[in-house]
C-alpha positions as CSV (number, residue, x, y, z in Angstrom):
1,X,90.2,102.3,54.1
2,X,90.1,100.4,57.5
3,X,92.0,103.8,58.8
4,X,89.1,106.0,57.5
5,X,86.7,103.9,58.7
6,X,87.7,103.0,62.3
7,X,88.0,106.9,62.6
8,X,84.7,107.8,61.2
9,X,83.0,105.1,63.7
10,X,85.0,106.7,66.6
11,X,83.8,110.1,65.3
12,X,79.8,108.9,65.5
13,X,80.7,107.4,68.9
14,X,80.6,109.7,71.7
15,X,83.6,109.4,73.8
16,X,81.7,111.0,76.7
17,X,78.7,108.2,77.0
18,X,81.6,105.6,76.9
19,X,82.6,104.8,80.7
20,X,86.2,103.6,81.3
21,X,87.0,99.8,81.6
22,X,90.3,100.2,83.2
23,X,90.6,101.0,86.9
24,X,93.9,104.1,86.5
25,X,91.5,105.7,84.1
26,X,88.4,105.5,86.4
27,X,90.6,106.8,89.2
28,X,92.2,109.7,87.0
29,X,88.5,110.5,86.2
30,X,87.5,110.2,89.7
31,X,90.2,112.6,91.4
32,X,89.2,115.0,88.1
33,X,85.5,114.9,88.7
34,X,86.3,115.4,92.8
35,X,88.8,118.3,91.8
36,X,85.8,120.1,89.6
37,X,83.6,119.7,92.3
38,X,85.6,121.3,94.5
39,X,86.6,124.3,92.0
40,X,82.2,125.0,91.6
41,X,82.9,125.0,95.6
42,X,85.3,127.6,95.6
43,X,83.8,129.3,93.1
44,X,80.9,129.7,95.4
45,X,82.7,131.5,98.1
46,X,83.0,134.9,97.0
47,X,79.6,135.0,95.9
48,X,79.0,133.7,99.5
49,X,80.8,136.0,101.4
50,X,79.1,138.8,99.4
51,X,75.9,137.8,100.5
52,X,76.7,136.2,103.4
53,X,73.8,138.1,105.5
54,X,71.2,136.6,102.8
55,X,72.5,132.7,103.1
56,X,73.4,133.1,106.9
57,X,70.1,130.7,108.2
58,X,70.9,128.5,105.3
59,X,74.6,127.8,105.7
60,X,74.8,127.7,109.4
61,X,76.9,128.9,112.1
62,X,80.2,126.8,111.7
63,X,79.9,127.4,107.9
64,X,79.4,131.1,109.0
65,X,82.3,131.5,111.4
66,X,84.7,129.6,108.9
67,X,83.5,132.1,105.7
68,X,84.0,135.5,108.0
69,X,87.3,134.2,109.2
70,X,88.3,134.1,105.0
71,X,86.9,137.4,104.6
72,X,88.7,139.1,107.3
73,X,91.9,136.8,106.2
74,X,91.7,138.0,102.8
75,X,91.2,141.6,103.7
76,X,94.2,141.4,105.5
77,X,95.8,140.2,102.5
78,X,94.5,142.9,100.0
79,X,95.6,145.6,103.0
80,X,99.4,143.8,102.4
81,X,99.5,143.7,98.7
82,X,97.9,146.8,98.3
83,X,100.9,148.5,101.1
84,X,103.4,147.5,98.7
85,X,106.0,150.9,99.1
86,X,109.1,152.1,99.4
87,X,110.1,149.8,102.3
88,X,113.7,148.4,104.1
89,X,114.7,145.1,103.2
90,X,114.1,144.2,106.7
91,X,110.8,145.3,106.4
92,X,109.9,143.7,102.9
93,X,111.0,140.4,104.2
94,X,109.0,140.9,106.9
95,X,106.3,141.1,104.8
96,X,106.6,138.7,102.8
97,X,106.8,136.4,105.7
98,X,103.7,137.6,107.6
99,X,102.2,137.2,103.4
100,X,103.3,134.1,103.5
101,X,101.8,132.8,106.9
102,X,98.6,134.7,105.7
103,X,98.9,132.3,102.4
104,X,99.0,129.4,104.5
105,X,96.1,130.4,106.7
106,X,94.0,131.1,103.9
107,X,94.6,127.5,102.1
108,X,93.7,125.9,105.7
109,X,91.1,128.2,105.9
110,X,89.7,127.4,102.1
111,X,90.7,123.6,103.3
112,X,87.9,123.6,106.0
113,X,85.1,125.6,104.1
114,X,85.8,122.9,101.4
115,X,85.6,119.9,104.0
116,X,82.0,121.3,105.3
117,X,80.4,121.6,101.9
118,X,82.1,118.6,101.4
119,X,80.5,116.9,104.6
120,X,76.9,118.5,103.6
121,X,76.9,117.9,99.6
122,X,73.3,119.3,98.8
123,X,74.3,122.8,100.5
124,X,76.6,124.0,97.0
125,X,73.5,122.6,94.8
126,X,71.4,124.5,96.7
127,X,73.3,127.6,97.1
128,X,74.6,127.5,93.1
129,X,71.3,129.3,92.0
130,X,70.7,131.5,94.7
131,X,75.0,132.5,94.3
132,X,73.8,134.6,90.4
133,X,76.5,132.4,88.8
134,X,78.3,135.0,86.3
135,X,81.2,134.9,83.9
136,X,83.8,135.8,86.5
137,X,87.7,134.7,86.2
138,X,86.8,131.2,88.4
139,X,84.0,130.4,86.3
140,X,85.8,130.9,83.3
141,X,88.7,128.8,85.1
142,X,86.0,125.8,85.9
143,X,84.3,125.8,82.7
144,X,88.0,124.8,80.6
145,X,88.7,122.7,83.6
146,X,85.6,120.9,82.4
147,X,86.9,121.2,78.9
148,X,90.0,119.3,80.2
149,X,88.3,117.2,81.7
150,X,86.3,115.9,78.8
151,X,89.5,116.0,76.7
152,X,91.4,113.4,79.0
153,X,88.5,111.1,78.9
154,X,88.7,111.1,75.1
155,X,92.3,110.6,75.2
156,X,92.0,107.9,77.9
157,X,89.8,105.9,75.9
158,X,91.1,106.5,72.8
159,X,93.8,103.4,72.6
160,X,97.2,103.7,70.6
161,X,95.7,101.6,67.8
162,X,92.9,104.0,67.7
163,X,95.4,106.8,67.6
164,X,97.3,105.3,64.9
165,X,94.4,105.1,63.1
166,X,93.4,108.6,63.2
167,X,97.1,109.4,62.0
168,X,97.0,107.5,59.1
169,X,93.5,108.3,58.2
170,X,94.5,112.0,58.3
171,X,97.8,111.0,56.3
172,X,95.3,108.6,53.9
173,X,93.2,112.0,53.3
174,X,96.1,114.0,52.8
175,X,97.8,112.0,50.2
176,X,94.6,111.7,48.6
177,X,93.6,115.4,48.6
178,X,97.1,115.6,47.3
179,X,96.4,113.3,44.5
180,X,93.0,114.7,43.5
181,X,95.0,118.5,43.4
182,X,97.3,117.4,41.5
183,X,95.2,115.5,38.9
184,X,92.9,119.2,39.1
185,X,95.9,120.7,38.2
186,X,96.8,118.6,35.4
187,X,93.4,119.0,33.7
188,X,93.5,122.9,34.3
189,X,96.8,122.4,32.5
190,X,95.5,120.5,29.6
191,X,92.3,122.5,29.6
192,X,94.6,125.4,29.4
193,X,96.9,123.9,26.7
194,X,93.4,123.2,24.8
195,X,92.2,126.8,25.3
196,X,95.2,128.3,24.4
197,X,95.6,125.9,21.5
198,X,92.0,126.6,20.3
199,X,93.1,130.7,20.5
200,X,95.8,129.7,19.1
201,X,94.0,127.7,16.0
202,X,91.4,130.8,15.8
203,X,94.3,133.7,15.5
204,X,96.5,132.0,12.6
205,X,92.6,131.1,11.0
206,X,92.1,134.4,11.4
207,X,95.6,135.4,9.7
208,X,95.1,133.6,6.8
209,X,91.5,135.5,6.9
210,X,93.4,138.8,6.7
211,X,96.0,137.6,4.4
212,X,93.2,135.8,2.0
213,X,91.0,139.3,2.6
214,X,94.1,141.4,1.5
215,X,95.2,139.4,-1.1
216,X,92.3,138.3,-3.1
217,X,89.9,140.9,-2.7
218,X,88.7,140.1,-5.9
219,X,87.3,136.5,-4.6
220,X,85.2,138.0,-1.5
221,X,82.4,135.8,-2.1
222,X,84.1,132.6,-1.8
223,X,86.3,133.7,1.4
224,X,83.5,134.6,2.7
225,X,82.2,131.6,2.3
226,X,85.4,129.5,3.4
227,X,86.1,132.1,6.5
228,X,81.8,131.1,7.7
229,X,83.3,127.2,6.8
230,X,86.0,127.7,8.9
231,X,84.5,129.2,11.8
232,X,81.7,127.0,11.6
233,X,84.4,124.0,11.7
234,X,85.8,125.9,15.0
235,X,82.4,125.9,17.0
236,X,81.9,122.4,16.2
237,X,85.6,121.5,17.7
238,X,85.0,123.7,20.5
239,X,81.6,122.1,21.0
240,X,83.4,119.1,20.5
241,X,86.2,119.6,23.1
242,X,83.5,121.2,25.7
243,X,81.4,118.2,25.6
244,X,84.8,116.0,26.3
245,X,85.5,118.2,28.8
246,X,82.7,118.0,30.2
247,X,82.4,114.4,30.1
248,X,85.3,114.2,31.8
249,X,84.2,116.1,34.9
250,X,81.0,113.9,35.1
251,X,83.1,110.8,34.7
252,X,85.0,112.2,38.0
253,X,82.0,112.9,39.8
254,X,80.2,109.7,39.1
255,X,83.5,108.3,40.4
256,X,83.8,110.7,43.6
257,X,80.1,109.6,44.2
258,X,81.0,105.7,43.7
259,X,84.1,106.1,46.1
260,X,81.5,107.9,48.7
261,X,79.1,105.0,48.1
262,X,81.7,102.8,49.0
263,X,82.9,104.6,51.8
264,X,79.6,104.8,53.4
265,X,79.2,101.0,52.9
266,X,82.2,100.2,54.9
267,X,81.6,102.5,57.6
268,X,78.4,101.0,57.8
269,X,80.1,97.1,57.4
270,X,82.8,98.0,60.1
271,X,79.9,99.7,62.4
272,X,78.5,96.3,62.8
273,X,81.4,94.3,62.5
274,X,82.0,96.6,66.5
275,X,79.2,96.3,67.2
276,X,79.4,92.5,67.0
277,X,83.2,92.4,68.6
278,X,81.8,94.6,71.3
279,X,79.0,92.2,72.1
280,X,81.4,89.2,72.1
281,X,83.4,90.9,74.3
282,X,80.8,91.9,76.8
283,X,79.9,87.7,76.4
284,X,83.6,87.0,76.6
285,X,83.8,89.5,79.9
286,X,80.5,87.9,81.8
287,X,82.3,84.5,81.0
288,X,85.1,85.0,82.9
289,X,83.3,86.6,85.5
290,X,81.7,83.6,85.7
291,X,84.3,81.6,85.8
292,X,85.8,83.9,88.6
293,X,82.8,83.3,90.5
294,X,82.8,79.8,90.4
295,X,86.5,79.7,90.8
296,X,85.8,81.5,94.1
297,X,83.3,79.0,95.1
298,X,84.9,76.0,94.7
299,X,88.2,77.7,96.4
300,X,85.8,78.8,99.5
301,X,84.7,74.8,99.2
302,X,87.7,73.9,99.1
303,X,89.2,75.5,101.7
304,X,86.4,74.9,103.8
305,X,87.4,71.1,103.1
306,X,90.6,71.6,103.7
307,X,90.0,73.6,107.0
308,X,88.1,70.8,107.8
309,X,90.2,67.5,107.0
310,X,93.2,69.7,108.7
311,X,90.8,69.9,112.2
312,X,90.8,66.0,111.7
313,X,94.2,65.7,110.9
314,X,95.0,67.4,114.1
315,X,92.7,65.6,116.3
316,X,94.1,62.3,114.8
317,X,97.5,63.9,114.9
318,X,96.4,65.0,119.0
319,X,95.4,60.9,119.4
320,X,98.3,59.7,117.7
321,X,100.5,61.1,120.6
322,X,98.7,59.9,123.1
323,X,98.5,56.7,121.9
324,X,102.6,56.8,121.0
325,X,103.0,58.3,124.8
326,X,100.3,55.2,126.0
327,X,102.6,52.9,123.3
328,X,105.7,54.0,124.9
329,X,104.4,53.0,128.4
330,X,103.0,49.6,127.4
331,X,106.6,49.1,125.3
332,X,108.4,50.0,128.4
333,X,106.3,47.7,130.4
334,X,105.8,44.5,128.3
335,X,109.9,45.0,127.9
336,X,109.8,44.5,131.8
337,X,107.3,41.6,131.6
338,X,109.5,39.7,128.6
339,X,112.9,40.5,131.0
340,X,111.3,39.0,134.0
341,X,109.8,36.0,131.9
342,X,113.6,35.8,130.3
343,X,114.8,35.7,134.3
344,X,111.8,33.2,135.6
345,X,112.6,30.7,132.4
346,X,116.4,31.2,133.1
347,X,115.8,30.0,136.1
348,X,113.2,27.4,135.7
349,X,115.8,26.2,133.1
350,X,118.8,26.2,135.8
351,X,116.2,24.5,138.7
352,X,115.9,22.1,135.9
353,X,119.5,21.3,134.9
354,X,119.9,20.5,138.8
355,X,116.9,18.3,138.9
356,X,118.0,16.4,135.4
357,X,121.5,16.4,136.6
358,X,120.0,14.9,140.4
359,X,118.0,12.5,139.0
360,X,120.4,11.4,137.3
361,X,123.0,11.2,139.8
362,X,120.1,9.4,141.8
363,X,119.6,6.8,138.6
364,X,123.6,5.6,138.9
365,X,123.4,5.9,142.7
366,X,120.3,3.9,142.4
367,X,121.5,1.5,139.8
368,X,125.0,1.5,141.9
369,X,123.3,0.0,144.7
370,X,121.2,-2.2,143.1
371,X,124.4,-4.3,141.2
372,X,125.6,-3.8,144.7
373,X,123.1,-5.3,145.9
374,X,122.4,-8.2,143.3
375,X,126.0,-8.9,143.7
376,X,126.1,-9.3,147.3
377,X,123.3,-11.9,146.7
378,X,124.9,-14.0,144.3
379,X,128.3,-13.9,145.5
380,X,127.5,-16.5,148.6
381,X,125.5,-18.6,146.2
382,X,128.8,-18.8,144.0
383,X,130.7,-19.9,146.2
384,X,128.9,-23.1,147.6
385,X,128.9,-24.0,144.2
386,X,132.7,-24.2,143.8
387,X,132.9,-26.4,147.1
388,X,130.8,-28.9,145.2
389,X,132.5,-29.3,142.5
390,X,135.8,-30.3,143.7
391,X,134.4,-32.8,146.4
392,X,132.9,-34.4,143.4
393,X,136.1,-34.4,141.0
């Protein structure tokens, strides 16, 4: 059911108002719609060239010049086809050489005719209904190009779950076509079987008509009467088994009408159920581009941040070298300062060893001289005192 359904809805849809969500398809569709363009070009030329006095003011004189040099070039090309003889191989491959230059000369020259109609885009729309467009080989050629065209857009946008879909909705309808034939068949056959069991009723009735005729001809009146009982019995029974029969058929219908009901409830169901998914996913799509658009902000923001903290950095980083080369030079010379401090205190500390160790020396030389001194005061003074004492003893 969801098979028939899905390919129902994408038989309402028009493939051809649908545009293509995926960049290769818009290309393919691009280079398709650029290649019929230029085919309606080409098919203008001959028409052109035909009448190339009448469009001579309109088309101009570069336009002009490049159309009479494609007319004489495919002359010359008719005048070498067309001289196609008994000829020496030298002399065919001649020609097909000097055809094939011509080939090449009239693709260059179709090449720039193409690039100025090209270069002035209303010329071929204005020139299309002047041109008389008939039903010549090109036009037939551009009109199933277009057919193509149109055919690669449907299969472009129709996705491999699509495609499945239509495959099993064409194996759904053949399995059920094959169901409904054979259940046809099988009442023929039993309508048959009932027809030809009805005949068959009605001939051996009509047997034992004959046979009772024949043999009791002498009871006419009552077989009479049992032969209008009889067949009166086999119009009711056929009325019988026509009305069941024809119930029957009704039942089918009002059940091929139910199943169509139903159908046309789910293909209404699943139209909105897509309709809904497709509007969710148009949300779903303006959401993330959204969310690309502010993602693109704050990354310009960012960056711009970044751009600027890194000019920073590198003006600090710019700083920080001068002031490690202005380090450097202060390092060197405090080191000088602290070595010629270290030699000034060495030798303040020497100059004061020697003073210590002179005053010093000057202390016992001083205190040297003084006992010296005190003794050489006391020693008269002792002894005059020893003189006394003996005198006295």
């Amino acid at each position: 059911k969801k098979a028939k359904v899905t390919f129902d809805v994408m038989k309402i849809l028009d493939p051809h108002q649908l545009k293509p969500d995926i960049m290769e398809t818009e290309r393919i569709m691009n280079v398709l719609d650029e290649t019929a363009a230029k085919l309606e070009m080409s098919s203008l030329i001959p028409h052109m060239i035909d009448s190339l006095d009448r469009f001579a003011d309109m088309l101009g004189p570069e336009i002009t010049k490049n159309l009479l040099e494609l007319q004489k070039l495919s002359m010359e090309m008719e005048c070498l086809l067309a001289s196609s003889g008994e000829e020496t191989t030298t002399r065919a491959e001649e020609r097909r050489g000097h055809i094939c230059f011509l080939e090449q000369r009239l693709k260059c020259s179709v090449r720039n005719v193409l690039r100025l109609f090209l270069a002035n885009p209303s010329l071929p729309q204005a020139l299309k209904p002047k041109a008389g467009m008939g039903d010549s080989p090109a036009e037939v050629f551009v009109k199933a190009f277009g057919v193509f065209r149109n055919f690669m857009l449907e299969r472009l946008l129709t996705s491999p779950m699509e495609k499945e879909g239509k495959i099993q909705f064409v194996e759904d309808i053949s399995l059920q076509i094959k169901k409904h034939t054979e259940a046809i068949t099988a009442l023929q056959a039993k309508l048959a079987e009932a027809i030809q069991t009805r005949e068959d009723e009605i001939h051996k009735k009509d047997n034992m008509i004959k046979d009772l005729k024949t043999r009791i001809q002498d009871l006419a009146k009552d077989s009479k009467i049992s032969f209008q009982k009889i067949k009166e019995e086999g119009e009711k029974q056929q009325k019988v088994e026509l009305q069941a029969s024809q119930s029957k058929c009704a039942g089918l219908q009002q059940d091929i009408e139910q199943l169509q009901r139903q159908l046309t409830a789910l293909v209404v169901e699943h139209r909105a159920s897509e309709l809904a998914l497709r509007k969710r996913k148009c949300r779903l799509e303006m959401q993330i581009w959204n969310w690309v658009q502010k993602y693109d902000i704050d990354m310009a923001e960012k960056q711009a941040e970044y751009e600027e903290v890194d000019a920073a950095y590198d003006e600090e980083k710019a700083q920080l070298s001068l002031l490690t080369e202005k380090h450097a030079l202060l390092l060197q010379e405090y080191t000088q300062i602290l070595e010629e401090r270290k030699m000034l205190q060495e030798k303040e500390e020497e100059a004061l060893k020697e003073l210590n160790i002179k005053n010093r020396a000057a202390a016992r030389i001083q205190a040297l001289w003084k006992g010296y001194l005190v003794r050489c005061l006391y020693k008269p003074k002792k002894k005059k005192g020893k003189g006394k004492g003996k005198k006295g003893k």
